[in-house]
C-alpha distance (Angstrom), angle and dihedral (degrees) to the residues before:
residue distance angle dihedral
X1 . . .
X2 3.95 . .
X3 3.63 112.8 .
X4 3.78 119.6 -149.8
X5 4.06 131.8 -163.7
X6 3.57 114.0 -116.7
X7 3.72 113.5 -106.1
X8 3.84 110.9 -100.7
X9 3.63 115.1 -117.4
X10 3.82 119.3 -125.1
X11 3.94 107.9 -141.0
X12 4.09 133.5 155.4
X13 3.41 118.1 -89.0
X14 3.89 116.2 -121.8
X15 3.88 119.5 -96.3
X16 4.09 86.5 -116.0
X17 3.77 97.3 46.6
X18 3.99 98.8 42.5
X19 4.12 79.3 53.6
X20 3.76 100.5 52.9
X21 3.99 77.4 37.7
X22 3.90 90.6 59.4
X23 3.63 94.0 32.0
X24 3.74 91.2 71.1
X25 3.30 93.1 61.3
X26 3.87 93.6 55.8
X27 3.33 105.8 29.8
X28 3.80 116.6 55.4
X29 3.69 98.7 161.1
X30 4.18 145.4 -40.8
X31 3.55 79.7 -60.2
X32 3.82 102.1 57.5
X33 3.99 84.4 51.3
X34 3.62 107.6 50.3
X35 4.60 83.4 48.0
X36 4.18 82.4 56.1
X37 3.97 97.4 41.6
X38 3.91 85.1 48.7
X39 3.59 97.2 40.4
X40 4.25 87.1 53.5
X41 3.87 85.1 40.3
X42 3.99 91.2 54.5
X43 3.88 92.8 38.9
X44 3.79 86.3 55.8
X45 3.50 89.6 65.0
X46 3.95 94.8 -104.9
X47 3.80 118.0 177.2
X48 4.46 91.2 -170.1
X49 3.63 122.3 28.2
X50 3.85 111.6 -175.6
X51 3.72 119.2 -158.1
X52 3.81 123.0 -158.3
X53 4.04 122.3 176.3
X54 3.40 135.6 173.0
X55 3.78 131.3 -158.7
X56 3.71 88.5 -0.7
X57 3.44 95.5 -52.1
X58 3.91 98.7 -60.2
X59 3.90 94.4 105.8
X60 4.23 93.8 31.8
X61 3.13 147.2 8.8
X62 4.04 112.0 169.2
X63 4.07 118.2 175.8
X64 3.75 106.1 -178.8
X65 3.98 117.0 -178.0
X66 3.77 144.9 179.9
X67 3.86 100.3 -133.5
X68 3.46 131.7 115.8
X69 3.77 103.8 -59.9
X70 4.01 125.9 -152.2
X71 3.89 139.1 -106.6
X72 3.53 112.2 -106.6
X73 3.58 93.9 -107.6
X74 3.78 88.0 54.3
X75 3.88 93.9 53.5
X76 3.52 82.2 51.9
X77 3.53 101.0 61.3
X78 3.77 85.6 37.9
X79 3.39 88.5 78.4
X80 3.86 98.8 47.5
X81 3.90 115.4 95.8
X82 4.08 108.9 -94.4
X83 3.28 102.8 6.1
X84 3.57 109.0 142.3
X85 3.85 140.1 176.3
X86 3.79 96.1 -164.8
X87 3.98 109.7 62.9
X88 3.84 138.5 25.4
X89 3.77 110.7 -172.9
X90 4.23 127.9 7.3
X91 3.78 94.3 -90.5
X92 4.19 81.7 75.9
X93 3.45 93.6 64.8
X94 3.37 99.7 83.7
X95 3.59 122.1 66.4
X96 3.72 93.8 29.5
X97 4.02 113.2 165.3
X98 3.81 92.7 178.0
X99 3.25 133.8 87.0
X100 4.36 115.7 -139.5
X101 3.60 97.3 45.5
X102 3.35 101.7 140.6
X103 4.25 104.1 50.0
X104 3.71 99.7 -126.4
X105 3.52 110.3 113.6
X106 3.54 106.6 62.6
X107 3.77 98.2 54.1
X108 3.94 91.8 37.7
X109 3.51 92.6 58.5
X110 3.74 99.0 37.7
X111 3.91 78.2 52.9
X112 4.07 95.4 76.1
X113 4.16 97.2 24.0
X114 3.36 149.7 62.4
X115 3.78 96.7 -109.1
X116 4.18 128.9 -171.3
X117 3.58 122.1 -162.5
X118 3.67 115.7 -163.3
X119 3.89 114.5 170.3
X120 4.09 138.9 157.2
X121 3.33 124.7 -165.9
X122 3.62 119.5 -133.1
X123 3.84 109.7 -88.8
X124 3.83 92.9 9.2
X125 3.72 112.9 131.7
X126 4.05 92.9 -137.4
X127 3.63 136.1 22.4
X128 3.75 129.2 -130.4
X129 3.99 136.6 -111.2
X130 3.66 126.3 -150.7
X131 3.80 126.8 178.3
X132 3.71 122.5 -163.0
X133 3.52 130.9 177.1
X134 4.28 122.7 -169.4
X135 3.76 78.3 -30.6
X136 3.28 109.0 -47.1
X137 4.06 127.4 116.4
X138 4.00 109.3 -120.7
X139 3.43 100.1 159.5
X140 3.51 152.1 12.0
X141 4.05 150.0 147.9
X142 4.04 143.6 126.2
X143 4.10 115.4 -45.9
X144 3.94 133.0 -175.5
X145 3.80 107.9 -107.8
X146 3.75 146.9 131.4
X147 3.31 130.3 -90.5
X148 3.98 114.0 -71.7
X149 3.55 139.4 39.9
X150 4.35 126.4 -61.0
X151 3.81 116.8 -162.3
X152 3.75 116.9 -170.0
X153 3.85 118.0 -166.6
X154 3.90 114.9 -161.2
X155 3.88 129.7 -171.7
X156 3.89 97.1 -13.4
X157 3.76 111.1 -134.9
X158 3.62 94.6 -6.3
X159 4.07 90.1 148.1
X160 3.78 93.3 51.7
X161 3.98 101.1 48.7
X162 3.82 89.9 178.7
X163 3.60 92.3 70.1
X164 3.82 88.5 55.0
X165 3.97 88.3 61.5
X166 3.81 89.1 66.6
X167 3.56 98.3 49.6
X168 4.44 109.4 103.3
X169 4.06 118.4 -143.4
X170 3.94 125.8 -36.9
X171 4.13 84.9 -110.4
X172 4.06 90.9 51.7
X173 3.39 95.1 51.3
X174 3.45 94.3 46.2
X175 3.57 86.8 53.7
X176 3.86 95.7 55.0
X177 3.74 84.2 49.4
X178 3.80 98.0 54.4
X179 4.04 83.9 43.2
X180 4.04 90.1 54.7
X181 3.53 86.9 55.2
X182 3.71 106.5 35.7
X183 4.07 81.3 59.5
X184 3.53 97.5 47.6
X185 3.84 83.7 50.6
X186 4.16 95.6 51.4
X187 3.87 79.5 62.3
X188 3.85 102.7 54.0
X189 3.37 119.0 27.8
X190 3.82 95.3 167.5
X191 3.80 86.9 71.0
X192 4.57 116.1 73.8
X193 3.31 104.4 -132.5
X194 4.09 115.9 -159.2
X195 4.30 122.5 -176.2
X196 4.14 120.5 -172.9
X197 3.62 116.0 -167.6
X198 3.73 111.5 -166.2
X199 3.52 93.2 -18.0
X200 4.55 91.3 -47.1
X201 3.12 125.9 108.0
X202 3.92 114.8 -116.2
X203 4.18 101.0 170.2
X204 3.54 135.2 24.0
X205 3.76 116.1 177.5
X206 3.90 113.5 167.6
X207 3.73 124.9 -168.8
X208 4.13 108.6 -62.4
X209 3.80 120.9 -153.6
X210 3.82 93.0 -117.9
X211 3.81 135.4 -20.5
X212 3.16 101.8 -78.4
X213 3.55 95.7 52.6
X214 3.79 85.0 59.0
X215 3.62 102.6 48.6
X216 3.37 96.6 47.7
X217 3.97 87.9 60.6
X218 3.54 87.9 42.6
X219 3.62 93.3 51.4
X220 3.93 93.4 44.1
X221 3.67 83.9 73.8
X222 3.50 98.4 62.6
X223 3.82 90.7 49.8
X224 4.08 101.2 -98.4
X225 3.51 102.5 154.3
X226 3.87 101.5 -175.1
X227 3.75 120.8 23.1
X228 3.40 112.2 -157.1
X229 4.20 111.7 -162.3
X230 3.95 123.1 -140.8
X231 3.66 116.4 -171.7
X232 4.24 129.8 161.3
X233 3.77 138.8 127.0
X234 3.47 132.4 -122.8
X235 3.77 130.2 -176.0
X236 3.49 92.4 -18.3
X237 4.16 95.6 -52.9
X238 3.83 103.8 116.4
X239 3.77 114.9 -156.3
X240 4.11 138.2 -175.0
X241 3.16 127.0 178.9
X242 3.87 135.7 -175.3
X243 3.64 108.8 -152.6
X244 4.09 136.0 -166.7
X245 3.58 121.8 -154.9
X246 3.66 120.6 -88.7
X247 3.88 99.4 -106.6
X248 4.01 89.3 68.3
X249 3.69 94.2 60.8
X250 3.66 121.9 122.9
X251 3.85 140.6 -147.4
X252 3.83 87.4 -122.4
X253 4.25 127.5 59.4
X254 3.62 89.4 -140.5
X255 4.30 84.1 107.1
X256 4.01 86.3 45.2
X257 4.02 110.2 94.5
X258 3.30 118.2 -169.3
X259 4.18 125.1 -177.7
X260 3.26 124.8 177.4
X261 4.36 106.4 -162.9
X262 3.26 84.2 -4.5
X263 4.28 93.4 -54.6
X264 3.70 122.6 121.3
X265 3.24 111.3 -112.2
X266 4.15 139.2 -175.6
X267 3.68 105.3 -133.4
X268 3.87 123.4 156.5
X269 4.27 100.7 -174.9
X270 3.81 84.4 41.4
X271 4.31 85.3 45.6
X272 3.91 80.0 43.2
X273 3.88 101.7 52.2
X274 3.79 87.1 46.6
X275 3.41 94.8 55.9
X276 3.96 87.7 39.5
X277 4.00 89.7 64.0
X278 3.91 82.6 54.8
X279 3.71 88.7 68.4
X280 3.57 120.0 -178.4
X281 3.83 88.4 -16.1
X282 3.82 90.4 89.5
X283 3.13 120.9 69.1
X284 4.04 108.1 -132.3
X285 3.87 106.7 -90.9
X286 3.49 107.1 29.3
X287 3.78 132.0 89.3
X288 3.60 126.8 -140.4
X289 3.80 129.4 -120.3
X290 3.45 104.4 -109.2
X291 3.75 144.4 110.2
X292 3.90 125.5 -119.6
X293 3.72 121.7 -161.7
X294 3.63 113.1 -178.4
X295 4.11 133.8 173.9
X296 3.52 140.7 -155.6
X297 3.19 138.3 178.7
X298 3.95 112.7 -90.4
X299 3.90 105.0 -120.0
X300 3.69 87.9 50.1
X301 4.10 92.9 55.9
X302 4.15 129.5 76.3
X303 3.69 102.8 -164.3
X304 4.10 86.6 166.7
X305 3.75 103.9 83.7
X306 3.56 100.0 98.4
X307 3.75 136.6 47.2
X308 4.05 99.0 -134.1
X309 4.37 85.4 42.6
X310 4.02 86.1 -118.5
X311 3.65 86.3 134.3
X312 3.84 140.3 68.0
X313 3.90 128.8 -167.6
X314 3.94 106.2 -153.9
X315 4.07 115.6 -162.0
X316 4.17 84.7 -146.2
X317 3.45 102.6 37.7
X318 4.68 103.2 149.1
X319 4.58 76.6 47.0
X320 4.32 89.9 53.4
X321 3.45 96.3 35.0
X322 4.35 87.2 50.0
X323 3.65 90.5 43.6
X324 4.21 89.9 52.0
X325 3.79 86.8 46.7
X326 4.17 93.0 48.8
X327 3.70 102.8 47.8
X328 4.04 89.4 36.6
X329 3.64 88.9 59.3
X330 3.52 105.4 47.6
X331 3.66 93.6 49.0
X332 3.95 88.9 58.1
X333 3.66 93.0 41.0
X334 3.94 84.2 67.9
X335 4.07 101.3 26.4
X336 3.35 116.9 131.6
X337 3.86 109.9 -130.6
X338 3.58 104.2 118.4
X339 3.71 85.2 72.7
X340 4.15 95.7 59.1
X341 3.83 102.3 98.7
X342 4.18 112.0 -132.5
X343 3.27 119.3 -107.3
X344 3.97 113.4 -105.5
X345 3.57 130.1 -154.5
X346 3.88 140.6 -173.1
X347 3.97 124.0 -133.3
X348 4.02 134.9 -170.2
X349 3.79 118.3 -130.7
X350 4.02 112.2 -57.5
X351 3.87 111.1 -90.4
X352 4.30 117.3 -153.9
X353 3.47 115.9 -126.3
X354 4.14 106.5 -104.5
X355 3.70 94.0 -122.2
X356 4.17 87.6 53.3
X357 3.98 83.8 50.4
X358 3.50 97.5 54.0
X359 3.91 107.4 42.0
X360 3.94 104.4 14.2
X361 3.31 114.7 39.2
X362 4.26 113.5 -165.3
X363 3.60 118.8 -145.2
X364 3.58 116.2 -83.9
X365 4.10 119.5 -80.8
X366 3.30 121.1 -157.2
X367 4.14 108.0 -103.8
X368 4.05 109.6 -122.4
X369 3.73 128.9 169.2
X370 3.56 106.6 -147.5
X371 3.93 144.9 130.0
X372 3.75 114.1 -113.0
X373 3.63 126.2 -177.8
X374 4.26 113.7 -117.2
X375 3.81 95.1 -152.0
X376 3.76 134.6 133.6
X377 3.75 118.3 -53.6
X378 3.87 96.1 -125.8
X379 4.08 129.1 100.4
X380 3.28 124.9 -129.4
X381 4.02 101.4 174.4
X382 4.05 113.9 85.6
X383 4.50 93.5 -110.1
X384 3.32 99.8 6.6
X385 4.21 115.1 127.6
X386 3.39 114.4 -174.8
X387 4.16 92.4 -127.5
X388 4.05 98.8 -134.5
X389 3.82 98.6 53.7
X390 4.11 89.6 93.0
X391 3.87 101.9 18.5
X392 3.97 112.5 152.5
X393 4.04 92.2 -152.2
X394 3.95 94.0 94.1
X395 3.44 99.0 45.7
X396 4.09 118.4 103.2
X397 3.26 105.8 -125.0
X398 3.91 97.1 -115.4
X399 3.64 87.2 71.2
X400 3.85 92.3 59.7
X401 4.15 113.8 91.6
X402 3.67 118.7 -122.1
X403 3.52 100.6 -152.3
X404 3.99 126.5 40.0
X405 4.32 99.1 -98.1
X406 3.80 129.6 -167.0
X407 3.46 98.2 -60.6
X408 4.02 100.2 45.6
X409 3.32 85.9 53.2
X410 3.80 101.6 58.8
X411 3.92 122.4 97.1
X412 3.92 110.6 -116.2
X413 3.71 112.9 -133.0
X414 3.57 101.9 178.2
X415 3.95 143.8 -84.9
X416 4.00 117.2 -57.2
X417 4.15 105.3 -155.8
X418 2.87 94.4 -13.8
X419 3.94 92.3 -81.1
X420 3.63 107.4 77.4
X421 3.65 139.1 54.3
X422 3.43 127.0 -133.0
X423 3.33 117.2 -140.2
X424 4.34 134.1 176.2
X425 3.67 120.3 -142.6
X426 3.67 134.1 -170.3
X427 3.44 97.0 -84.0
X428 3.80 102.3 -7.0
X429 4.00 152.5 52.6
X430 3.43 113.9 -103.7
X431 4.27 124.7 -167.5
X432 3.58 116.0 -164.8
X433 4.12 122.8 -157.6
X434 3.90 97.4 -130.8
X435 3.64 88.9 -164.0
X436 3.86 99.2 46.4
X437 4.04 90.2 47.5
X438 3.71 99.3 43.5
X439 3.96 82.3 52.4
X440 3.91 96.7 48.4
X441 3.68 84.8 46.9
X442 4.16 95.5 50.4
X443 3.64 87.2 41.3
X444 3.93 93.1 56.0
X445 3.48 99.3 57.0
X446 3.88 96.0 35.8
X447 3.88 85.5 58.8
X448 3.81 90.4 40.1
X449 3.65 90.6 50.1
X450 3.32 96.2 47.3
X451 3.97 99.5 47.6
X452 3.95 85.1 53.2
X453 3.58 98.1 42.8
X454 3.18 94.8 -123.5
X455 3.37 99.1 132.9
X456 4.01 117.5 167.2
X457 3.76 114.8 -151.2
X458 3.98 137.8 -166.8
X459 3.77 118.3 -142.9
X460 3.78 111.8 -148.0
X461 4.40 121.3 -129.0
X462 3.16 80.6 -144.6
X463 3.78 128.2 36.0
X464 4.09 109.5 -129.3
X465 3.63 114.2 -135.3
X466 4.54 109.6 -146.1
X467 3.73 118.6 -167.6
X468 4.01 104.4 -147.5
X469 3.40 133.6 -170.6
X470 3.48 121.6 -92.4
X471 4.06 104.2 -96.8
X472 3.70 88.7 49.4
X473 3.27 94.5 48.8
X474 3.56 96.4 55.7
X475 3.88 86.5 45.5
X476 3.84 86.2 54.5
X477 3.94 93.0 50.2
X478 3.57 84.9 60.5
X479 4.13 118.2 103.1
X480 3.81 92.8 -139.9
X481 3.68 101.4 42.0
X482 4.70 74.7 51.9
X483 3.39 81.8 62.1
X484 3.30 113.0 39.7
X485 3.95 87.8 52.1
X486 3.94 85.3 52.8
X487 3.78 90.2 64.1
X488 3.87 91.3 46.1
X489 3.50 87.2 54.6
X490 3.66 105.6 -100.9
X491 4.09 128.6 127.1
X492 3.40 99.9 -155.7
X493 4.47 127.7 168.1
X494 3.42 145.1 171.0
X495 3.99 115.1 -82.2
X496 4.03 103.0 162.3
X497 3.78 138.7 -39.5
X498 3.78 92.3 -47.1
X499 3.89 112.0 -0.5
X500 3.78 125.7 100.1
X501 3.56 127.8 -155.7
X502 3.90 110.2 -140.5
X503 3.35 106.9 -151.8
X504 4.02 105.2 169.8
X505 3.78 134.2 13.5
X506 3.94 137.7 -156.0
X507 3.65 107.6 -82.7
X508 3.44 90.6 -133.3
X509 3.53 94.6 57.1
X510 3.77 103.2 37.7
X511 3.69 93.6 115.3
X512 3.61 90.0 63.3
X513 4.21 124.2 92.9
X514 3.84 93.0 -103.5
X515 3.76 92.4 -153.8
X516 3.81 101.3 82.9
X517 3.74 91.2 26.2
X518 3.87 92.9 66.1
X519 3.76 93.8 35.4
X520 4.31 86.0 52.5
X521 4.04 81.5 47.1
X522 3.57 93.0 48.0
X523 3.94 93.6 48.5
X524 3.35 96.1 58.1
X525 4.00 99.0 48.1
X526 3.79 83.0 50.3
X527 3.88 96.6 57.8
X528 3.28 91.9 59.0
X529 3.74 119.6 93.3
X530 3.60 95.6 -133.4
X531 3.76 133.2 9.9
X532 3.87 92.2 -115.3
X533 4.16 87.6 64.0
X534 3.77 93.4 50.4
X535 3.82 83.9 55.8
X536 3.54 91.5 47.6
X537 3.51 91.6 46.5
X538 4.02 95.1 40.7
X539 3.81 88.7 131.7
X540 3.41 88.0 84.7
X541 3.70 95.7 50.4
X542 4.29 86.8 46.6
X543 4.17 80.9 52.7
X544 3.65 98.4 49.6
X545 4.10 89.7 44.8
X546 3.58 92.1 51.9
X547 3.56 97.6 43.6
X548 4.21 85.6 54.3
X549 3.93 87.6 57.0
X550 3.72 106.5 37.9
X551 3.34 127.1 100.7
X552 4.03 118.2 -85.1
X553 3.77 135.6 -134.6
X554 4.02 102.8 -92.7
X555 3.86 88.6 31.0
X556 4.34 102.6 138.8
X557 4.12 96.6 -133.4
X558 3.77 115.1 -166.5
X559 4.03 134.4 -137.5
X560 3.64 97.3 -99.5
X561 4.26 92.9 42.6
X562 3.66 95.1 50.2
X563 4.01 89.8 49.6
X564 3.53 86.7 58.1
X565 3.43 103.8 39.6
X566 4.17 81.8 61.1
X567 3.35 84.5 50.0
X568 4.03 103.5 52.3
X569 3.57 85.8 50.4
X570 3.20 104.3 67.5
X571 3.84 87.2 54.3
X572 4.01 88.1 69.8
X573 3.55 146.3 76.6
X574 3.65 125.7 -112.9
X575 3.65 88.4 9.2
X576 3.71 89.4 162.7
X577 4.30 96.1 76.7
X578 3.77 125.4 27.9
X579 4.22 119.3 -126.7
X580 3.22 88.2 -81.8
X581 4.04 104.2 60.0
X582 3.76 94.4 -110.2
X583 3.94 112.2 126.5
X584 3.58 122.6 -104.5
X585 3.83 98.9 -147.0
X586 3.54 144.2 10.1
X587 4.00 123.1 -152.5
X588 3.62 139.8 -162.3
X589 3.37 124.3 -160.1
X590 3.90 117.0 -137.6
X591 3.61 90.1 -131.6
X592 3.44 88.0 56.5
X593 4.19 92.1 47.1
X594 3.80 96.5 50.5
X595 3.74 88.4 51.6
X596 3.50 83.7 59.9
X597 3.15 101.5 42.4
X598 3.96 87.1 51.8
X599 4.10 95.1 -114.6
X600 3.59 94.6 125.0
């Protein structure tokens, strides 16, 4: 006999559950609440917004502000679902220069919290008290306050438990909090903004003259030494840009703002076209430091296509995305970056790790006592080769070929702009990518290394003190991210909120300017969901080292390196394509030339 589902039933959802529901949509976590509390604060024509969180925003969240405050009736309805002060029929929608136009937030967040609404209208002689609890009104009368509105945020999602499983560490939420703001505050630097974790404060932003006054401090913080700004205007589109110089980009866009009429928004062709107007400068896969304000007229801009407002529609989008690309790329054809001098740095004689010393012992190095600079791998003199780049010393000996391969046994021509090798075969032409090579080569042994334990470290004269951003800072804080770093090589501790001292390097990379490296390394452990999966997926972190201490495009490569170069390849695997997937070489047969060249 046939069996047959039962028909669902269609039925309403209850008032509680279709708010949780639409809650989720809204609020992600703490941080998703502190950017709407702000965003109503800075709507209300706030000039200070103070921030105070505890436990990463799970136990608090107050935003108290001085703008214009609300009538108690008003707070009322603020906390009904789409009530709104900012539009009356569909026609408003576009153009909007505000923030909360659409009345969710409130109500979604006092759906799964304990929320307190203090606010006084300007001129009122008392304020007014609300108390809501998963939605619900428990309280409320007249309090003593000042002027403004004060939102307090208790036990975050504490009636829908599974949303608490998602939620990462009380220091990486925190972080993504301090990020919400810290882009809200790029985009209005009129307004002091304030944040207290735990009773500390972790950002201070008073009022700046102008925007670029305030994303310059901003920026400061993540380490951008020059800011160089980019501003033009084409078919109407108005774009500036404030932009860092290519050697501080990172594998990750958390250092990429982008606003939109002054929003942040999540954009990957307008992430794209920035990085387009970068050129060749930017290495495929990373995204610059920089921050990209751009402006459109209002009728030809959708900013409501996504519940949080991450997301813009534009009516023009190939003309914005050309007019980022334009004005980006004139202001870096005249940046001046070449003239910031590299940071140098002195080291003491290279130290094994103790577990390396006990079970894998490395071949033995010759023991020297000198000073050597830790600065970027790149050549600037015409001929000069900074001697360490391709040294054999720190290589286990496994990794070394025992009989002359494909690419010892190829004739070296010379050097072709400086960024490929030329190379003759038995019977045909042969280019080699010195970059992607020297990278496949520093990624074998850093993976080889690694996977023995046999890691070789640097310590520093000097320790090196690295502002990061906050997500990899709170990745750093944490005691198995320490140790994972220790077994890449890396002595890393705790030197304020978000400052590192670097105490010790990779061997193999102590040539290298340590500051991006480490941030780069730190970037990738925090994408991860979990420390365990950045371990698991530590060939990414192998890639990103070995791309830091390869040999660049433009990078003057003698004789005697590019011979052995040849020769270390042969000594790896997939020698043919670098981490990334790029190929190594490209050959030409010389059947394939003189048919070209019309000799057969």
């Amino acid at each position: 006999m046939e069996l047959h589902a039962p028909t669902p039933r269609i039925h309403v959802l209850s008032h509680e559950l279709a708010n949780q529901i639409a809650a989720g949509e809204v609020v992600e976590r703490p941080a998703s609440v502190a950017k709407e509390l702000c965003e109503n604060a800075v709507d209300a024509g706030a000039r200070r917004i103070d921030v105070e969180i505890e436990a990463g925003g799970r136990r608090l969240i107050r935003v108290v502000d001085d703008g214009c405050g609300m009538t108690a009736e008003e707070a009322r309805l603020a906390l009904q679902r789409h009530a709104t002060s900012k539009i009356t029929s569909a026609d408003d929608l576009w153009g909007l220069t505000t923030f909360g136009f659409r009345g969710e937030a409130l109500p979604s967040i006092a759906a799964v919290s304990r929320l307190t609404l203090r606010t006084k209208l300007t001129g009122a002689a008392a304020g007014f008290r609300l108390l809501v609890e998963a939605g619900v009104e428990t309280d409320a009368g007249e309090v003593g306050m000042a002027e403004g509105t004060q939102l307090e945020v208790r036990d975050l999602f504490f009636n829908t438990p599974a949303r608490l499983k998602f939620l990462k560490s009380e220091a990486t939420e925190a972080a993504n909090v301090s990020e919400a703001i810290l882009r809200l505050a790029l985009a209005h630097p009129e307004v002091h903004f304030r944040l207290r974790a735990n009773g500390r404060v972790t950002l201070d932003l008073p009022p700046h003259r102008d925007m670029a006054e305030r994303v310059r401090a901003a920026l400061a913080r993540r380490g951008a030494r020059v800011l160089h700004e980019a501003e033009g205007e084409e078919g109407g589109i108005k774009v500036r840009a404030f932009l860092a110089s290519p050697e501080e980009a990172a594998p990750a866009g958390r250092s990429t703002f982008l606003f939109v009429g002054r929003r942040f928004v999540r954009d990957r062709a307008l992430l794209h076209a920035l990085a387009q107007g970068y050129g060749e400068l930017l290495e495929k896969g990373r995204y610059p430091l920089a921050a990209l304000f751009v402006d459109v007229a209002g009728p030809e801009l959708d900013i409501n296509v996504h519940p949080q407002k991450l997301e813009v529609r534009f009516s023009r989008p190939q003309e914005v995305y050309a007019a980022v690309r334009h004005v980006v790329g004139r202001a870096v054809s005249r940046a001046p970056w070449l003239a910031v001098s590299p940071i140098r740095a002195y080291t003491l004689p290279p130290e094994r790790m103790a577990q390396a010393e006990d079970d894998h012992p490395l071949p033995p190095r010759p023991e020297r006592d000198r000073q050597e600079p830790l600065s970027a791998v790149r050549s600037s003199e015409p001929g000069e080769m900074l001697p360490t780049l391709l040294r054999d010393e720190a290589v286990p000996a496994a990794a070394e070929p025992a009989l002359r391969g494909f690419f010892g046994g190829l004739e070296y021509i010379g050097q072709l702009r400086r960024t490929y090798l030329v190379c003759e075969g038995p019977s045909e032409l042969v280019l080699v990518d010195q970059h992607a090579a020297h990278e496949r080569i520093m990624f074998e042994r850093l993976r080889l290394a690694h996977r023995q334990r046999a890691v070789v470290r640097q310590r520093l004269l000097f320790p090196i003190p690295i502002e990061l951003d906050e997500v990899a800072a709170a990745a750093a804080r944490e005691g198995a991210t320490v140790e994972a770093l220790a077994g890449l090589g890396f002595e890393v501790e705790g030197f304020g909120p978000k400052t590192m001292l670097l105490r010790a390097v990779p061997d193999l990379l102590k040539d290298v300017d340590p500051k991006p490296l480490l941030r780069d390394v730190l970037h990738r452990v925090a994408e991860g969901d979990s420390l365990r999966r950045a371990e698991e997926n530590f060939e990414q972190v192998f890639a990103t080292m070995a791309c830091h201490g390869a040999l660049r495009a433009g990078d003057v490569v003698t004789r005697e390196a590019a011979l052995t170069l040849l020769g270390q390849l042969d000594a790896v695997d997939l020698h043919s394509h670098c981490p990334h997937g790029r190929p190594v070489l490209l050959r030409m047969s010389i059947a394939e030339i003189e048919q070209r060249l019309g000799r057969t």
